[in-house]
N, CA and C atoms as a LAMMPS dump frame, in Angstrom:
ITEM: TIMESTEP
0
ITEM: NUMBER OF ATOMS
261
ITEM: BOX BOUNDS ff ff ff
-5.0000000000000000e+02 5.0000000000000000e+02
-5.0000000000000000e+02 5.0000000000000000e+02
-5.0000000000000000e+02 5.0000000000000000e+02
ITEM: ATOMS id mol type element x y z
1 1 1 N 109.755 368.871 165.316
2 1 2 C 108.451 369.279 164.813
3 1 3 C 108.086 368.371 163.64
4 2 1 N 107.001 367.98 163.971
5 2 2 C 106.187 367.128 162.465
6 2 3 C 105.763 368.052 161.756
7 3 1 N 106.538 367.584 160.27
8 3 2 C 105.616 368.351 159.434
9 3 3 C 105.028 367.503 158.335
10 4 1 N 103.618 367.701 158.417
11 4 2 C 102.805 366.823 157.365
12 4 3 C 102.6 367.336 155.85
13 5 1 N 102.609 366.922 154.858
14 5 2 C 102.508 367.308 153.915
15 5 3 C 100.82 367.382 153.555
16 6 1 N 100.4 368.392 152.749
17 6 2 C 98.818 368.691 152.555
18 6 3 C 98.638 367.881 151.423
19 7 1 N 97.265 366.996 151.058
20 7 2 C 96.782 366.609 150.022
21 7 3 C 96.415 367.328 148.905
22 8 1 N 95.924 368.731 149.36
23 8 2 C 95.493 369.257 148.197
24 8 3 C 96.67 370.66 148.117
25 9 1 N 96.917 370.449 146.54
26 9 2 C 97.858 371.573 146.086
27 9 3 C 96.802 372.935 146.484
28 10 1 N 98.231 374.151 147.06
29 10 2 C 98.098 375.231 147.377
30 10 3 C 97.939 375.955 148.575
31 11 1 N 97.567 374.582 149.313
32 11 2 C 97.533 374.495 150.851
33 11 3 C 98.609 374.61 151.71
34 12 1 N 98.953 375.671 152.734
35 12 2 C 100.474 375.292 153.048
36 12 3 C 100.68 374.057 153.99
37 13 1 N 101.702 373.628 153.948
38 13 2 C 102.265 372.199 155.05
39 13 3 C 101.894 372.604 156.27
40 14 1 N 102.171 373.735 156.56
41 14 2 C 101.911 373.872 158.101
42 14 3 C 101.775 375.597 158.251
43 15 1 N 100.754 375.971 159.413
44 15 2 C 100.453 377.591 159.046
45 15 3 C 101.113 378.193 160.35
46 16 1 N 102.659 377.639 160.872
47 16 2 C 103.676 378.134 161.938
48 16 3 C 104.164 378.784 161.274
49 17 1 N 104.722 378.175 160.108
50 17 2 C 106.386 378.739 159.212
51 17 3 C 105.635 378.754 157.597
52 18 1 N 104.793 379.697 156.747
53 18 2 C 104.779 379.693 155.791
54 18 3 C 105.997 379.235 154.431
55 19 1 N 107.227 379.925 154.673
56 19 2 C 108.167 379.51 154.212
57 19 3 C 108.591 378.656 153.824
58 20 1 N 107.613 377.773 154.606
59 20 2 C 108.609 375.781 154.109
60 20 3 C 107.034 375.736 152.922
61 21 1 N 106.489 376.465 152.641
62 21 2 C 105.64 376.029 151.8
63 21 3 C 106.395 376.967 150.418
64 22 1 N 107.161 376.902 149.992
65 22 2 C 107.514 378 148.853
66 22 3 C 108.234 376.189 147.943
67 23 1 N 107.553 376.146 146.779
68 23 2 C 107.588 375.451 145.819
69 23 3 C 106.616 375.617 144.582
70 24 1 N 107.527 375.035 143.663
71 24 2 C 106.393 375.248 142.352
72 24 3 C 105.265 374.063 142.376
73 25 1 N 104.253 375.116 141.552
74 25 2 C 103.244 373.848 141.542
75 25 3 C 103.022 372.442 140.613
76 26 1 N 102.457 371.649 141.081
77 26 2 C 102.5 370.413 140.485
78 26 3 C 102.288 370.477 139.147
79 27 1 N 101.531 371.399 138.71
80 27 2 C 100.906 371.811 137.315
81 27 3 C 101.591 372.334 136.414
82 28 1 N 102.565 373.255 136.615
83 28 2 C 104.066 373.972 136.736
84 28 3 C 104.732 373.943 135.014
85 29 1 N 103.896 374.495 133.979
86 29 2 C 105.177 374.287 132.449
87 29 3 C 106.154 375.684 132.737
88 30 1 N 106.937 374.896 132.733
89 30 2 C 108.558 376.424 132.585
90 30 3 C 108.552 376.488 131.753
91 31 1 N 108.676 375.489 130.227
92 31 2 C 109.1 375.417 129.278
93 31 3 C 108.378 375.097 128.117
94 32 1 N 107.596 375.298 127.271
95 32 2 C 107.005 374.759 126.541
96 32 3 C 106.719 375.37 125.001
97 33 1 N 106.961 374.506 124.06
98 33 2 C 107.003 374.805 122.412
99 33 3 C 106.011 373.907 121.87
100 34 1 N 105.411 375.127 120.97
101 34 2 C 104.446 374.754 120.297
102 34 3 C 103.824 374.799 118.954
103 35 1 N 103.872 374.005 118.404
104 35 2 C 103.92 374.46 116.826
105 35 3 C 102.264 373.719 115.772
106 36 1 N 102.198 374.776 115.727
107 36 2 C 101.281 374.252 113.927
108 36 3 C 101.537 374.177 112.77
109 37 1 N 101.078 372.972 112.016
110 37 2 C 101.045 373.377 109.989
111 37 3 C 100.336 372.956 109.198
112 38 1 N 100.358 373.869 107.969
113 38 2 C 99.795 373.472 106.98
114 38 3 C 100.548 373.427 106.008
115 39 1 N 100.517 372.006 104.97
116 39 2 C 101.017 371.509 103.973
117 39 3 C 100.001 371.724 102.726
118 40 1 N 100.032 372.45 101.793
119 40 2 C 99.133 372.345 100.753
120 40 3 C 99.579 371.027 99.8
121 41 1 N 99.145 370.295 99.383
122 41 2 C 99.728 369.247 97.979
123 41 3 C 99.496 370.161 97.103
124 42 1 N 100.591 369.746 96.058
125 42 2 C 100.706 370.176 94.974
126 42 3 C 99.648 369.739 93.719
127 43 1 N 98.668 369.453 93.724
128 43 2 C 97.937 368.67 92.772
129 43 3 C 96.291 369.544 92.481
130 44 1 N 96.218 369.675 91.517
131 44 2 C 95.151 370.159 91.158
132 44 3 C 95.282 371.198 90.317
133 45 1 N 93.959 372.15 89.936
134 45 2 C 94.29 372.747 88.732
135 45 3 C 95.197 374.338 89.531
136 46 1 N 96.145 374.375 88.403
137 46 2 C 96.839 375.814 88.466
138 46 3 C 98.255 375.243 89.563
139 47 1 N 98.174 373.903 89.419
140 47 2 C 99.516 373.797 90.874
141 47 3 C 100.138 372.603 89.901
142 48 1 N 101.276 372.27 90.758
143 48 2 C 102.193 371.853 89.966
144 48 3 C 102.106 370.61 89.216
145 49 1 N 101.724 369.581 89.647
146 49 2 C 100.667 368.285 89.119
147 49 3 C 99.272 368.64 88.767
148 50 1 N 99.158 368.311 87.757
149 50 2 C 97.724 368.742 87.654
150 50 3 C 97.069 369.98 87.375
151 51 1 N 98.241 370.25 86.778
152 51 2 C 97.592 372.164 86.158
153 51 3 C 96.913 372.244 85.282
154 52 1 N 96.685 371.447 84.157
155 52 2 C 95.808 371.355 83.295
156 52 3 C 94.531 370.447 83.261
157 53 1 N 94.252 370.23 84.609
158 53 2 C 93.156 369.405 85.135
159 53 3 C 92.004 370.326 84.94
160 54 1 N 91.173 369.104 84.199
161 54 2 C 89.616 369.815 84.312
162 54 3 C 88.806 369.777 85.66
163 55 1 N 87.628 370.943 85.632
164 55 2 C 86.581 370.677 86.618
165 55 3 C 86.332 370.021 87.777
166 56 1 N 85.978 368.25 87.179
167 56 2 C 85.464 367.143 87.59
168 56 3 C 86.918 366.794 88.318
169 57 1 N 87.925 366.657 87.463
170 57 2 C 89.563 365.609 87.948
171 57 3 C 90.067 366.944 88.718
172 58 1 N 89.795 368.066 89.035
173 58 2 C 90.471 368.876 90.084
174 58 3 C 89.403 368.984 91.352
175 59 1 N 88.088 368.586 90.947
176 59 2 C 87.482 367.853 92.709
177 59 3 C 88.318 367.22 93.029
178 60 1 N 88.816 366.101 92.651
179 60 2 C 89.031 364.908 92.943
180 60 3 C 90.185 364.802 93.859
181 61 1 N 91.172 365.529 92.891
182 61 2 C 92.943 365.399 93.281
183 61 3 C 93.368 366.559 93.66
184 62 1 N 92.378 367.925 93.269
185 62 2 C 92.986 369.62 94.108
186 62 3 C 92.619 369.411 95.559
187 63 1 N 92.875 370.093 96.298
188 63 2 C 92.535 370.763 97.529
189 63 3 C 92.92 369.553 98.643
190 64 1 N 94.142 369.155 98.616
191 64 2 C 94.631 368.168 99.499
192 64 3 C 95.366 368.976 100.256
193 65 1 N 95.645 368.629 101.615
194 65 2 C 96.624 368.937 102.667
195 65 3 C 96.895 368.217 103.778
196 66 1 N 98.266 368.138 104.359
197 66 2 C 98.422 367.844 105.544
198 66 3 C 98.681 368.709 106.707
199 67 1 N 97.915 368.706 107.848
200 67 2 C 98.178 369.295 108.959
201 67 3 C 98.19 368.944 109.945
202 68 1 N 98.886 369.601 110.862
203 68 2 C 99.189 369.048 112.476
204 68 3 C 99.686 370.041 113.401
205 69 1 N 99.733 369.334 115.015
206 69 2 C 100.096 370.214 115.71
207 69 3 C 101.05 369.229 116.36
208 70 1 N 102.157 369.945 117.241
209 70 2 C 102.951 369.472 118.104
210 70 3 C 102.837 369.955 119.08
211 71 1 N 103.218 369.921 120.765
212 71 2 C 103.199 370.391 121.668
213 71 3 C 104.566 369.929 122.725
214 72 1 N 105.517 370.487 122.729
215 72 2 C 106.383 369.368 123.505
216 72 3 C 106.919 370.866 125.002
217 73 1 N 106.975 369.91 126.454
218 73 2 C 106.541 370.937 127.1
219 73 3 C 107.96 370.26 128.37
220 74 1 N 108.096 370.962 129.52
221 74 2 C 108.573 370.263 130.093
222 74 3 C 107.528 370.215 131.556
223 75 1 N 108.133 369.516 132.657
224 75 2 C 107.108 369.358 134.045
225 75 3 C 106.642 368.269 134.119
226 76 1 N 106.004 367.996 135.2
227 76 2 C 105.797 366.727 135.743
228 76 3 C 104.947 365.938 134.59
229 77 1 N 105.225 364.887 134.355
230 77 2 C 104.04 364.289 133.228
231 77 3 C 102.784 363.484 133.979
232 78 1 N 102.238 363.546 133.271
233 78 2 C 100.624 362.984 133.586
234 78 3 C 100.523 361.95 133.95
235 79 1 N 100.414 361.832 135.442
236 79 2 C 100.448 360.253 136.197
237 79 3 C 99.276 359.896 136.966
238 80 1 N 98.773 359.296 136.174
239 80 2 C 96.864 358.585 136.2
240 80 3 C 97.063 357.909 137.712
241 81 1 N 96.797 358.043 138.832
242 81 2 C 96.904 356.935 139.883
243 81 3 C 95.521 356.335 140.051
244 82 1 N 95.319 354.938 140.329
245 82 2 C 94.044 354.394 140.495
246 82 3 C 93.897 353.954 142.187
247 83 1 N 93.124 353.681 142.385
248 83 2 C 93.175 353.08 144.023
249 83 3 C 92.173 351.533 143.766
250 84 1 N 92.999 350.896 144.309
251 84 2 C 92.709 348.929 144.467
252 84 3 C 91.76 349.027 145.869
253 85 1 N 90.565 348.855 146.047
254 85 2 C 90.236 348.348 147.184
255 85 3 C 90.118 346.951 147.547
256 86 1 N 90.323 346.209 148.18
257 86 2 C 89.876 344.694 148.894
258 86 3 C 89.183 344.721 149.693
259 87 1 N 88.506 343.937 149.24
260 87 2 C 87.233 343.813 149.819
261 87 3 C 87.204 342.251 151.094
């Protein structure tokens, strides 16, 4: 028996034997961690550099931070395919 594989995910291979279609999908995270943050700087008035900063010099140098996100996951990774025609 031929069995053809379907182009489009979700479709079964063949509609004799459902069974041979039992797999995860291409899209598929089992696993995945994810994290956010925020870093305040220390600088400006009332913080640890810069506590006795006036007004004007705690625009300047208060209210700094660093933030970010991470995402690290497992599953198939992201594979761009292009198609070449000749002409």
């Amino acid at each position: 028996m031929l069995l053809l594989s379907s182009a489009v995910a979700g479709q079964p291979s063949t509609l004799r034997d459902l069974s041979l279609s039992k797999t995860l999908s291409p899209f598929a995270v089992i696993h995945a961690f994810k994290a956010n943050w925020i870093w305040e700087l220390p600088f400006g008035k009332n913080q640890w550099i810069g506590g006795g900063a006036g007004a004007f010099l705690d625009r300047i140098i208060g209210g700094w931070a660093f933030h970010g996100a991470a995402r690290i996951q497992s599953g198939t990774p992201f594979n761009r395919a292009t198609s070449v025609s000749s002409a």
